[in-house]
C-alpha positions as CSV (number, residue, x, y, z in Angstrom):
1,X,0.0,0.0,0.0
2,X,2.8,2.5,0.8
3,X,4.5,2.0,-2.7
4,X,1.0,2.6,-4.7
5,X,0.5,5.5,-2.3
6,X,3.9,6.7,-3.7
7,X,2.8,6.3,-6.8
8,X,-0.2,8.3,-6.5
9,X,1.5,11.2,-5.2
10,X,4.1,10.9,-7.8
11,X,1.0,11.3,-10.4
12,X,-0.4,14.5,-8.3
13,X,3.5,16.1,-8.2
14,X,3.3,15.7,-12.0
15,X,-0.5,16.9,-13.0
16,X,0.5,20.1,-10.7
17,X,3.7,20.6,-12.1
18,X,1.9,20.0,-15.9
19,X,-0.5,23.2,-14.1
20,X,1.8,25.1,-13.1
21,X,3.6,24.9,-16.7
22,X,0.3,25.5,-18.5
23,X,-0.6,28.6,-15.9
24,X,3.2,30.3,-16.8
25,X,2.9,30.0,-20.5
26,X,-0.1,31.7,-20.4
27,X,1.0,34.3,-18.6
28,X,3.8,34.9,-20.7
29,X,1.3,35.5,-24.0
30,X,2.1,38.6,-25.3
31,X,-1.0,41.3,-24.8
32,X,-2.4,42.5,-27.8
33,X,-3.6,45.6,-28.5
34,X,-6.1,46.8,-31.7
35,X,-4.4,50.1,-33.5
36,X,-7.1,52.4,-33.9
37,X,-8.4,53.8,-36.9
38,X,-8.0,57.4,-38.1
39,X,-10.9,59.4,-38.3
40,X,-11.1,61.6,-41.0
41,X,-10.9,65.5,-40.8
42,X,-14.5,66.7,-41.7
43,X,-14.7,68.8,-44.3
44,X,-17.2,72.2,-44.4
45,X,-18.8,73.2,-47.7
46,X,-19.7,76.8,-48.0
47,X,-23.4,77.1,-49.0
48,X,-24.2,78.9,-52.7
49,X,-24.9,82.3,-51.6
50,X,-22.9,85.9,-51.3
51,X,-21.3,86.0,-47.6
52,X,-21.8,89.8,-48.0
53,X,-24.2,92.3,-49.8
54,X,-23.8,95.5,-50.5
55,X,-26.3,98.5,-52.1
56,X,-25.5,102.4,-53.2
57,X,-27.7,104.7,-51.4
58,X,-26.7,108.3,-51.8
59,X,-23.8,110.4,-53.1
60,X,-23.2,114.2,-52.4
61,X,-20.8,115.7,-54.2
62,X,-17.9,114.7,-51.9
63,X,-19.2,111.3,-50.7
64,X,-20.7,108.3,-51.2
65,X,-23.0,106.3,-49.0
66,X,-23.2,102.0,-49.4
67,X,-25.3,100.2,-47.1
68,X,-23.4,96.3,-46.2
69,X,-25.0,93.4,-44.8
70,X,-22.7,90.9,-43.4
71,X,-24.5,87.4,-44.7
72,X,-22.2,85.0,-43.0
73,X,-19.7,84.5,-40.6
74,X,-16.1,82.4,-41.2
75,X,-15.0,80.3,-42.4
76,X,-17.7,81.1,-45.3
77,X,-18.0,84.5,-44.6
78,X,-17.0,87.5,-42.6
79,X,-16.9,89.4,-38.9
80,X,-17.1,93.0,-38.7
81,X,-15.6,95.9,-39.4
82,X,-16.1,95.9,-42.6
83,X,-14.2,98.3,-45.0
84,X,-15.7,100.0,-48.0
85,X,-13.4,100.4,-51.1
86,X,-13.4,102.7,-53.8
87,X,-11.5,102.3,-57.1
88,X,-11.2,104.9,-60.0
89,X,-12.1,102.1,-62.4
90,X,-13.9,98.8,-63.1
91,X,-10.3,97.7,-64.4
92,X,-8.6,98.2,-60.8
93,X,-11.8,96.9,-58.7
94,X,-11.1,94.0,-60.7
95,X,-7.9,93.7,-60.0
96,X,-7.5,95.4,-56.7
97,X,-5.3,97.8,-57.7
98,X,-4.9,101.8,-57.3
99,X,-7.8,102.2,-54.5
100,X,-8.7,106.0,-53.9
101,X,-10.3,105.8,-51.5
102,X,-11.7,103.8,-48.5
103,X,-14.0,104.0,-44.8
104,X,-14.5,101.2,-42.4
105,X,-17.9,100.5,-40.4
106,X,-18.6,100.0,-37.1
107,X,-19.4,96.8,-34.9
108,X,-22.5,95.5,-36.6
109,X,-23.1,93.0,-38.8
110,X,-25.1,95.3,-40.9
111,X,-25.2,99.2,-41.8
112,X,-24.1,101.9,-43.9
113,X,-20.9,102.9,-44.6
114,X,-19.8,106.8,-45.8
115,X,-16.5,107.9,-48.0
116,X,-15.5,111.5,-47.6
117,X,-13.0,113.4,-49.4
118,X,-14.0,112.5,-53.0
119,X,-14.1,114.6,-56.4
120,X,-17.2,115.9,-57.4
121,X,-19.0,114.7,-59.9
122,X,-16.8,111.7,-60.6
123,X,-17.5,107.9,-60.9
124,X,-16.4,105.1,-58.9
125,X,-16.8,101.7,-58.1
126,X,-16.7,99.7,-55.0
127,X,-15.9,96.8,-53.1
128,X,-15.3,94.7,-49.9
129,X,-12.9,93.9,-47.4
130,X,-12.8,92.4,-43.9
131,X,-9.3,92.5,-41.6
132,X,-6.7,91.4,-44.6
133,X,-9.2,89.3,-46.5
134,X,-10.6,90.9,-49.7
135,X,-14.3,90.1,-50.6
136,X,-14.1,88.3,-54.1
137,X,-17.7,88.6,-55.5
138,X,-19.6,92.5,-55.0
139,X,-17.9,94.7,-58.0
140,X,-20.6,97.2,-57.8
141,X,-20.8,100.6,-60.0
142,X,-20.4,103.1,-61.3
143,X,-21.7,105.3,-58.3
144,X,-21.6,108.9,-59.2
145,X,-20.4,112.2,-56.9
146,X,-22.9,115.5,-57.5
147,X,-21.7,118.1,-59.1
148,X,-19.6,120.5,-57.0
149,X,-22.3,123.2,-55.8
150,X,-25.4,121.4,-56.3
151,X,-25.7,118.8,-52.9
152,X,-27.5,120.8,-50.2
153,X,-29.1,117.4,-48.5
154,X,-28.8,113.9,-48.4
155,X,-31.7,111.0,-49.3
156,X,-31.3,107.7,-48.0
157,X,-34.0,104.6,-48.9
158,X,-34.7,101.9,-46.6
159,X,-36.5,99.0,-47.5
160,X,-39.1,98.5,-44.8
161,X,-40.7,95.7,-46.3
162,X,-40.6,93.7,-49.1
163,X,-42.6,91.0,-50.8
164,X,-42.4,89.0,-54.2
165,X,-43.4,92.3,-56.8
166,X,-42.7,95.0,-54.9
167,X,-41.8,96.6,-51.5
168,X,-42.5,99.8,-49.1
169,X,-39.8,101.7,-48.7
170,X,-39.1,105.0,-46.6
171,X,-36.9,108.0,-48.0
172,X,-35.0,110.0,-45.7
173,X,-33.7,113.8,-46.5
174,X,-31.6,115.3,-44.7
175,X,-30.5,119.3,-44.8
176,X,-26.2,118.5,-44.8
177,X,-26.0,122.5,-45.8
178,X,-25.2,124.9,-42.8
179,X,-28.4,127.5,-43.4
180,X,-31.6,126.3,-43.4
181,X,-33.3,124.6,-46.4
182,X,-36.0,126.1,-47.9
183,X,-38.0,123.2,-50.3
184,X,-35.7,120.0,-51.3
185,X,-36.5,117.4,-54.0
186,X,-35.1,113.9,-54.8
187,X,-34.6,112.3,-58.2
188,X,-33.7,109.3,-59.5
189,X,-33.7,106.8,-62.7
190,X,-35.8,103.6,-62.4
191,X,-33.5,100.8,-64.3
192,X,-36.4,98.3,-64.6
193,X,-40.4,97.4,-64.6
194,X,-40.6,100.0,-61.4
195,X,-43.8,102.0,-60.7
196,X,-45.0,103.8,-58.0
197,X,-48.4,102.6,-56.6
198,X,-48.6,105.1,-53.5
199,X,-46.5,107.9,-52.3
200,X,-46.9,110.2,-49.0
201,X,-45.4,113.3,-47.8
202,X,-43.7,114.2,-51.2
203,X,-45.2,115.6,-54.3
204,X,-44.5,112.9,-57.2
205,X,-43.7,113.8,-60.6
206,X,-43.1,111.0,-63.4
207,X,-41.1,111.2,-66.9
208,X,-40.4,107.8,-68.3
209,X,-38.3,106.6,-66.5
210,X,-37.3,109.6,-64.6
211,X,-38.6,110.0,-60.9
212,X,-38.8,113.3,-59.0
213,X,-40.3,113.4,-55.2
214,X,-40.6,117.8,-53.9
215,X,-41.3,118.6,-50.7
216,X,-44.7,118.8,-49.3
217,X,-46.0,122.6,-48.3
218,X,-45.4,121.6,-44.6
219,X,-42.2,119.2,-44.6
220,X,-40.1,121.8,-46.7
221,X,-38.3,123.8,-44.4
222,X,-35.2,121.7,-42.7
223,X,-32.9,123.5,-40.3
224,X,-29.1,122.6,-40.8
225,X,-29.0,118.9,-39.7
226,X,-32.8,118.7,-39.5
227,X,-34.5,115.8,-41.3
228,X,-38.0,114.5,-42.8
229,X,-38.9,111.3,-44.5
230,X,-41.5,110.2,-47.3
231,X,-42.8,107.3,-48.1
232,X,-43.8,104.8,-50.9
233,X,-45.1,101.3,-52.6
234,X,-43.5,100.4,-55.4
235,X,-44.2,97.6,-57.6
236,X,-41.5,95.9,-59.6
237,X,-40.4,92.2,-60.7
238,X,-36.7,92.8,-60.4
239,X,-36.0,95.4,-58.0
240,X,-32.5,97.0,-58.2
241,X,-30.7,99.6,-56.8
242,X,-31.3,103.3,-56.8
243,X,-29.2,106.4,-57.1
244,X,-30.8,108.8,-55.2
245,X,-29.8,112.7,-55.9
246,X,-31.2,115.3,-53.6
247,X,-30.6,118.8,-53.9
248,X,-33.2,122.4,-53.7
């Protein structure tokens, strides 16, 4: 009995040691670990529209007024201030070349925007920039300077509303003389289908395509700075920009 005993342990000595070998070469597997896989930069595709707009609204005979709208922001688009360039030529707008002249906006994201100093009645064209980028799309022009003598106010148009075939719209005149203004008129030159529907606080008068808007008997009289507005509906398929002149 003690030798089969012996040989029973013998077996147990060799089953743990066949364990013990089985338990250290698993432990000596080498860990694997799975390489990950790259992910791809995203890429962002600017939609199909102008990041910026830009429309003439008056001149005087040494400066031009341009109303912006900032569309979008970056990458696709732009952050205020916004700086309004003048060229000579449609050549150099093109190009970028030979700028005369140039003003830069304020904070918002939207406004008007005045050049001083220009010739009168001289032509120019305009464009954008934002910090040391250079707006490639809005070549707008020719804008036109008054003749030197003949600017005693200013009219500005805002759209107040505007629906498919027409808008309203209210013109603002304001006396930029230093005496008082005694009876104003604004004209300008329709460039499509416009008409005129309705028009208060202004006398209308209608050649063509020619448009003059006189003072009514009791919005005349501006002091130096002083303002007054009229109003209109216009219908029109293709509304487009106007030159507004305003002068005695």
């Amino acid at each position: 009995m003690l030798r089969t005993f012996g040989v029973v342990l013998a077996t147990a000595t060799l089953t743990l040691a066949g364990w013990a070998g089985t338990l250290t070469g698993a432990q000596a597997q080498p860990v694997l670990s799975a390489t990950p896989t790259p992910v791809p930069t995203p890429t962002y595709a600017c939609p199909p529209a102008l990041p910026v707009s830009g429309q003439f609204v008056s001149a005087s005979a040494t400066s031009i007024t341009v109303r912006y709208s900032m569309i979008m922001t970056p990458p696709c688009g732009y952050n205020p201030p916004m700086t309004l360039v003048l060229f000579a030529s449609r050549e150099d707008a093109t190009a970028w070349l030979n700028p005369v002249a140039s003003a830069v906006s304020g904070p918002e994201r939207q406004g008007d925007i005045t050049v001083t100093g220009l010739t009168p009645d001289s032509e120019y064209w305009y464009r954008f920039s934002a910090g040391e980028k250079h707006d490639p799309y809005i070549i707008n022009g020719p804008v036109r300077t008054l003749p030197a003598g003949s600017a005693s106010c200013r009219a500005t148009i805002t759209i107040d509303n505007r629906w498919t075939g027409g808008y309203a719209a209210t013109v603002t005149v304001r006396n930029t003389a230093e005496e008082t203004l005694n009876g104003w008129q604004v004209t300008w030159r329709w460039l499509g289908d416009e008409r005129i529907s309705a028009l208060w606080n202004g006398v209308l008068v209608i050649s063509g395509s020619d448009v003059t808007v006189r003072n009514a008997s009791w919005n005349g009289t501006l002091a130096p700075g002083g303002s007054t507005t009229f109003g209109m509906l216009v219908w029109t398929n293709s509304p487009g920009a106007l030159t507004l002149n305003c002068g005695r």
